[in-house]
PyMOL commands that place a pseudoatom at each C-alpha (Angstrom):
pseudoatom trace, name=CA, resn=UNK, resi=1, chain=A, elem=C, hetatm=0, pos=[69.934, -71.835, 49.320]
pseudoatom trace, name=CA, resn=UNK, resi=2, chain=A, elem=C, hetatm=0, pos=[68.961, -75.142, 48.513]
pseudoatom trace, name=CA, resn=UNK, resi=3, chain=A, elem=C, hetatm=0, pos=[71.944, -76.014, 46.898]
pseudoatom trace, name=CA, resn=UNK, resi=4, chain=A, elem=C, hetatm=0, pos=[73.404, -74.865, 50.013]
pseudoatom trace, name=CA, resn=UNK, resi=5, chain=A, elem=C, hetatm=0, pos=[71.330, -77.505, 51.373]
pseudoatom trace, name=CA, resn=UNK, resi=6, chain=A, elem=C, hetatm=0, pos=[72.569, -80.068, 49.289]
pseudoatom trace, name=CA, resn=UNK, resi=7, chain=A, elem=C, hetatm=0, pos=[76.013, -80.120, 50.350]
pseudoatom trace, name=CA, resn=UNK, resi=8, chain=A, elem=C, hetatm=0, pos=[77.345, -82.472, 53.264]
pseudoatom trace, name=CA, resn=UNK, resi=9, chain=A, elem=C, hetatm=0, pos=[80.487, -80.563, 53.886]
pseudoatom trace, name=CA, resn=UNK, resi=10, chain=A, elem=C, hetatm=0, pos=[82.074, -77.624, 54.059]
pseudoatom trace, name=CA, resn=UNK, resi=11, chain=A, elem=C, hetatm=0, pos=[83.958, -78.843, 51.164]
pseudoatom trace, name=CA, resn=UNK, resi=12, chain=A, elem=C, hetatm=0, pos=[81.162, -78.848, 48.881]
pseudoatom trace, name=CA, resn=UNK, resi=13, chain=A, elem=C, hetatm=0, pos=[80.041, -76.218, 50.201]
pseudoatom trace, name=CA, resn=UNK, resi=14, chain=A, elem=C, hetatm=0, pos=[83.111, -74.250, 48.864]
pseudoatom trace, name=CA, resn=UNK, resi=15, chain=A, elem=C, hetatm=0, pos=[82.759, -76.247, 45.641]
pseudoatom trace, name=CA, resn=UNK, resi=16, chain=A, elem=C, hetatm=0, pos=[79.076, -75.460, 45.116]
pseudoatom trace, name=CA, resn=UNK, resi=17, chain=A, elem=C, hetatm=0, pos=[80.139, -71.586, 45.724]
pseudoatom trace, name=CA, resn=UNK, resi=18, chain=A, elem=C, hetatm=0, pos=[83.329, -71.596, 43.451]
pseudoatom trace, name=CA, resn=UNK, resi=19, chain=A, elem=C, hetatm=0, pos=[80.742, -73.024, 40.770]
pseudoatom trace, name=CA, resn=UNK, resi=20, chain=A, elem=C, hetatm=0, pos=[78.083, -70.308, 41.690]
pseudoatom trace, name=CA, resn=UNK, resi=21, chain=A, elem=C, hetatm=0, pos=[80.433, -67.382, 40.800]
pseudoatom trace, name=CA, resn=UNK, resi=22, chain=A, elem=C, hetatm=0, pos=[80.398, -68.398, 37.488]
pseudoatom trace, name=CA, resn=UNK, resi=23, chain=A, elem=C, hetatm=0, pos=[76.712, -67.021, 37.080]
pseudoatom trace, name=CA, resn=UNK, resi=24, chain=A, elem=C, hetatm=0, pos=[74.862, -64.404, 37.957]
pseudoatom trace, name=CA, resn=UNK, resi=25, chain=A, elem=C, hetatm=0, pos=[72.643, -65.049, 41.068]
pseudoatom trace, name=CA, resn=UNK, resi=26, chain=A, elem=C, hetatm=0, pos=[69.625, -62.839, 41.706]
pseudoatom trace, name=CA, resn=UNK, resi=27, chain=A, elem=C, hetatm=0, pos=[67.793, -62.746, 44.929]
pseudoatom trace, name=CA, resn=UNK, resi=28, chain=A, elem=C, hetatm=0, pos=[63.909, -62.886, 45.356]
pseudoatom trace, name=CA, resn=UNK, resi=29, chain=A, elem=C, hetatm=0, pos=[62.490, -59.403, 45.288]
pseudoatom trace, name=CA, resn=UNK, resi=30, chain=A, elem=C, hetatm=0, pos=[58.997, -58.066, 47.205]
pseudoatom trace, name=CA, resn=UNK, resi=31, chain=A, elem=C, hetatm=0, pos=[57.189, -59.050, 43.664]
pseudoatom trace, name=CA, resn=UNK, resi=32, chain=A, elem=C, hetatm=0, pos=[58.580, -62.303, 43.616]
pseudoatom trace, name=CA, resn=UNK, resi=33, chain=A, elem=C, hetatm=0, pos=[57.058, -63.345, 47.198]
pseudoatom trace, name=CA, resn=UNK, resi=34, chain=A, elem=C, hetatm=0, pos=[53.536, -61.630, 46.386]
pseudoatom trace, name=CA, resn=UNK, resi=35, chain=A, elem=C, hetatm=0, pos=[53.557, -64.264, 43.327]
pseudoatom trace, name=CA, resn=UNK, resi=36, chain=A, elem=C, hetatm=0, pos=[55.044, -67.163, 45.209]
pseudoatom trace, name=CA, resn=UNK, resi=37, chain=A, elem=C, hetatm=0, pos=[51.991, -66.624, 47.868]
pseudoatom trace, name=CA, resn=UNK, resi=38, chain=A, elem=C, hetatm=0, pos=[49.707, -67.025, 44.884]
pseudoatom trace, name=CA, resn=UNK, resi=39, chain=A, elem=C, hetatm=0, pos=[51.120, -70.226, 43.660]
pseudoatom trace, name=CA, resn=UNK, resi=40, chain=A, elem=C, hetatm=0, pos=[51.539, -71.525, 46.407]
pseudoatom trace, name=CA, resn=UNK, resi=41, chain=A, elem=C, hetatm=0, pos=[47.553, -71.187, 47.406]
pseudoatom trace, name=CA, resn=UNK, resi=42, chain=A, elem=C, hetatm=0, pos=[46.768, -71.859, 44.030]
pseudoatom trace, name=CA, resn=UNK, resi=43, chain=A, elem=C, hetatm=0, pos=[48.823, -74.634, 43.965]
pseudoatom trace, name=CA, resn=UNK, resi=44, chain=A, elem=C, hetatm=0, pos=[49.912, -76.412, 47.074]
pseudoatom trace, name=CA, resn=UNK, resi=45, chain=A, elem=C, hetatm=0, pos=[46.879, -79.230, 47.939]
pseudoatom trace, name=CA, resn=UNK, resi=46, chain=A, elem=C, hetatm=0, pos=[47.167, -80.463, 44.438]
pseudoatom trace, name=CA, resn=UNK, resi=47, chain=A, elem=C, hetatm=0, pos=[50.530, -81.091, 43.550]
pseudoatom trace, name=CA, resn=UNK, resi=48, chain=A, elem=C, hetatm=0, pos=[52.915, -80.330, 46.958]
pseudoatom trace, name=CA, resn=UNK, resi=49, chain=A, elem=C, hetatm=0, pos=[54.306, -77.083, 46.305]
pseudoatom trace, name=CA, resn=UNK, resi=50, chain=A, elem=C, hetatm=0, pos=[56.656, -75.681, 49.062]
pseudoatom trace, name=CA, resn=UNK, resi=51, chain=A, elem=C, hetatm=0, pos=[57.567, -72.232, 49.273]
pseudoatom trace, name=CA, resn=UNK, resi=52, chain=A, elem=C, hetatm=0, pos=[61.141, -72.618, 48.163]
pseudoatom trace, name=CA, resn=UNK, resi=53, chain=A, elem=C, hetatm=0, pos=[59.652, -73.749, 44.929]
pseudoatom trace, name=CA, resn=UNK, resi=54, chain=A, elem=C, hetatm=0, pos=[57.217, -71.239, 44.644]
pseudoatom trace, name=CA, resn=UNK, resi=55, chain=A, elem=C, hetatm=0, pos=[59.751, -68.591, 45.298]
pseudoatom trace, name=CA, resn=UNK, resi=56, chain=A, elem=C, hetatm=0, pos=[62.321, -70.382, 42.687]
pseudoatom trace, name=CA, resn=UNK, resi=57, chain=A, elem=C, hetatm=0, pos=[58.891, -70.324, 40.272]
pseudoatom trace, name=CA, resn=UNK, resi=58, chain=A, elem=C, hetatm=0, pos=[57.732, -66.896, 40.832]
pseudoatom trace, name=CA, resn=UNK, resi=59, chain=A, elem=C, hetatm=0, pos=[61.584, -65.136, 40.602]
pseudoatom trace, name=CA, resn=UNK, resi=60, chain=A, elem=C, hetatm=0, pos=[62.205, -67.644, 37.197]
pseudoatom trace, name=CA, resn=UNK, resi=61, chain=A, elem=C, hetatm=0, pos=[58.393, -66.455, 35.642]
pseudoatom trace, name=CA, resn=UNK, resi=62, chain=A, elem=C, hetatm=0, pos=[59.229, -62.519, 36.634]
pseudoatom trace, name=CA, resn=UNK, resi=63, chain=A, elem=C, hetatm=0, pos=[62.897, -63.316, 34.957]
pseudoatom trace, name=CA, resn=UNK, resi=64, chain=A, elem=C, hetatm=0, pos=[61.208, -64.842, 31.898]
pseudoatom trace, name=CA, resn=UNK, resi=65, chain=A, elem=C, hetatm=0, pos=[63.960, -66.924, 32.073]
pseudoatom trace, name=CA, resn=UNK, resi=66, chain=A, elem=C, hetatm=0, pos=[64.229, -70.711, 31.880]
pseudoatom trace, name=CA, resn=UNK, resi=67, chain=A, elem=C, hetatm=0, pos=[64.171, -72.830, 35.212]
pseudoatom trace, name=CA, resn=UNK, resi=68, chain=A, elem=C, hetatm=0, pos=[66.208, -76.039, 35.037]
pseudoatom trace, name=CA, resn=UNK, resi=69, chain=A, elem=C, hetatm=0, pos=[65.314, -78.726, 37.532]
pseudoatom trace, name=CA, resn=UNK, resi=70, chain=A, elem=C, hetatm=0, pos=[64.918, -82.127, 37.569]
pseudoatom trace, name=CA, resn=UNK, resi=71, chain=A, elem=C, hetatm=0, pos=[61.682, -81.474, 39.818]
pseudoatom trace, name=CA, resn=UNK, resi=72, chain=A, elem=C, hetatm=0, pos=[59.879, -81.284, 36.685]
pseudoatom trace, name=CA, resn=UNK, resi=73, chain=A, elem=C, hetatm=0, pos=[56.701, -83.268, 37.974]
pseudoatom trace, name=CA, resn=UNK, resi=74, chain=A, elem=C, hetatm=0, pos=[56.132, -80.289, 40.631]
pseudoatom trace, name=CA, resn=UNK, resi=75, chain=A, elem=C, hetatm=0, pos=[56.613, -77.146, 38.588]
pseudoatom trace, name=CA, resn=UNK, resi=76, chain=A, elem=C, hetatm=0, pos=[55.216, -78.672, 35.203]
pseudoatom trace, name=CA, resn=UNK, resi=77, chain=A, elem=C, hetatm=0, pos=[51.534, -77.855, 36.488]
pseudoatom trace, name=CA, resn=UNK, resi=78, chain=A, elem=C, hetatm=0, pos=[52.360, -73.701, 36.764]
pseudoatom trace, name=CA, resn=UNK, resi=79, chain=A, elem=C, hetatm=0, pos=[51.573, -73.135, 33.166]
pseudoatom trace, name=CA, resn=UNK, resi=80, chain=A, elem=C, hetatm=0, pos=[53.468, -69.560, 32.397]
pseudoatom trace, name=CA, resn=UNK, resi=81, chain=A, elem=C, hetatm=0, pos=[56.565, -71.461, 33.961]
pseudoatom trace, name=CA, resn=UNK, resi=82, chain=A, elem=C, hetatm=0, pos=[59.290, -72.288, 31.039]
pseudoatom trace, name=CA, resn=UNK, resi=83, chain=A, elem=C, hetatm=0, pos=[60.801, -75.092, 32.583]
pseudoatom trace, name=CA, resn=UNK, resi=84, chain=A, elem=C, hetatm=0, pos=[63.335, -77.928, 31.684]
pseudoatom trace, name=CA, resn=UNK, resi=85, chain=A, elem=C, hetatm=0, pos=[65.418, -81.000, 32.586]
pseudoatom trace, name=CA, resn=UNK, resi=86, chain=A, elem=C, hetatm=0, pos=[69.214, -79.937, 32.398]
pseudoatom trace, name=CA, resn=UNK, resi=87, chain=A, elem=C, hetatm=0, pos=[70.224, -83.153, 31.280]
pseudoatom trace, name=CA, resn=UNK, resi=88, chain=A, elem=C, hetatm=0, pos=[69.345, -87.246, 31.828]
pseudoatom trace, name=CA, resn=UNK, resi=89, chain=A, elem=C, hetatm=0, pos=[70.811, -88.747, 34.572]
for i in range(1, 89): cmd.bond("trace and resi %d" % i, "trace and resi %d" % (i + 1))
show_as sticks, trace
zoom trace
């Protein structure tokens, strides 16, 4: 969704979902938004948390997969988070 977001037409929109399809996308499941709750009380008056990131944390850390962002100064702080710059800009 927040790539969705990130577009500023309906052109790249259709560009952003043409890319998409070439992964997998999961959705958020009822585990996922217990554990973005917790992060994001845990979390949220000391570094800014939103709940988009929490949810994007939680679903990556119940994954134990690898989250690629350049918001590395937010998610950095959740410690069990594997998390990495795709590439300098």
């Amino acid at each position: 969704m927040e790539l969705v977001i990130g577009c500023g037409s309906k052109a790249e929109l259709k560009h952003t979902e043409k890319f998409l399809g070439l992964f997998t996308v999961t959705r958020p499941g009822a585990a996922d938004f217990v554990s973005a709750y917790s992060l994001l009380a845990q979390y949220r008056f000391t570094t800014g948390l939103s709940i988009p990131d929490c949810l994007i944390a939680a679903q990556t850390i119940h994954q134990s997969a690898t989250l690629f962002s350049f918001n590395i100064k937010h998610f950095r702080v959740i410690q069990e988070l594997n998390v990495q710059q795709p590439y300098l800009r």
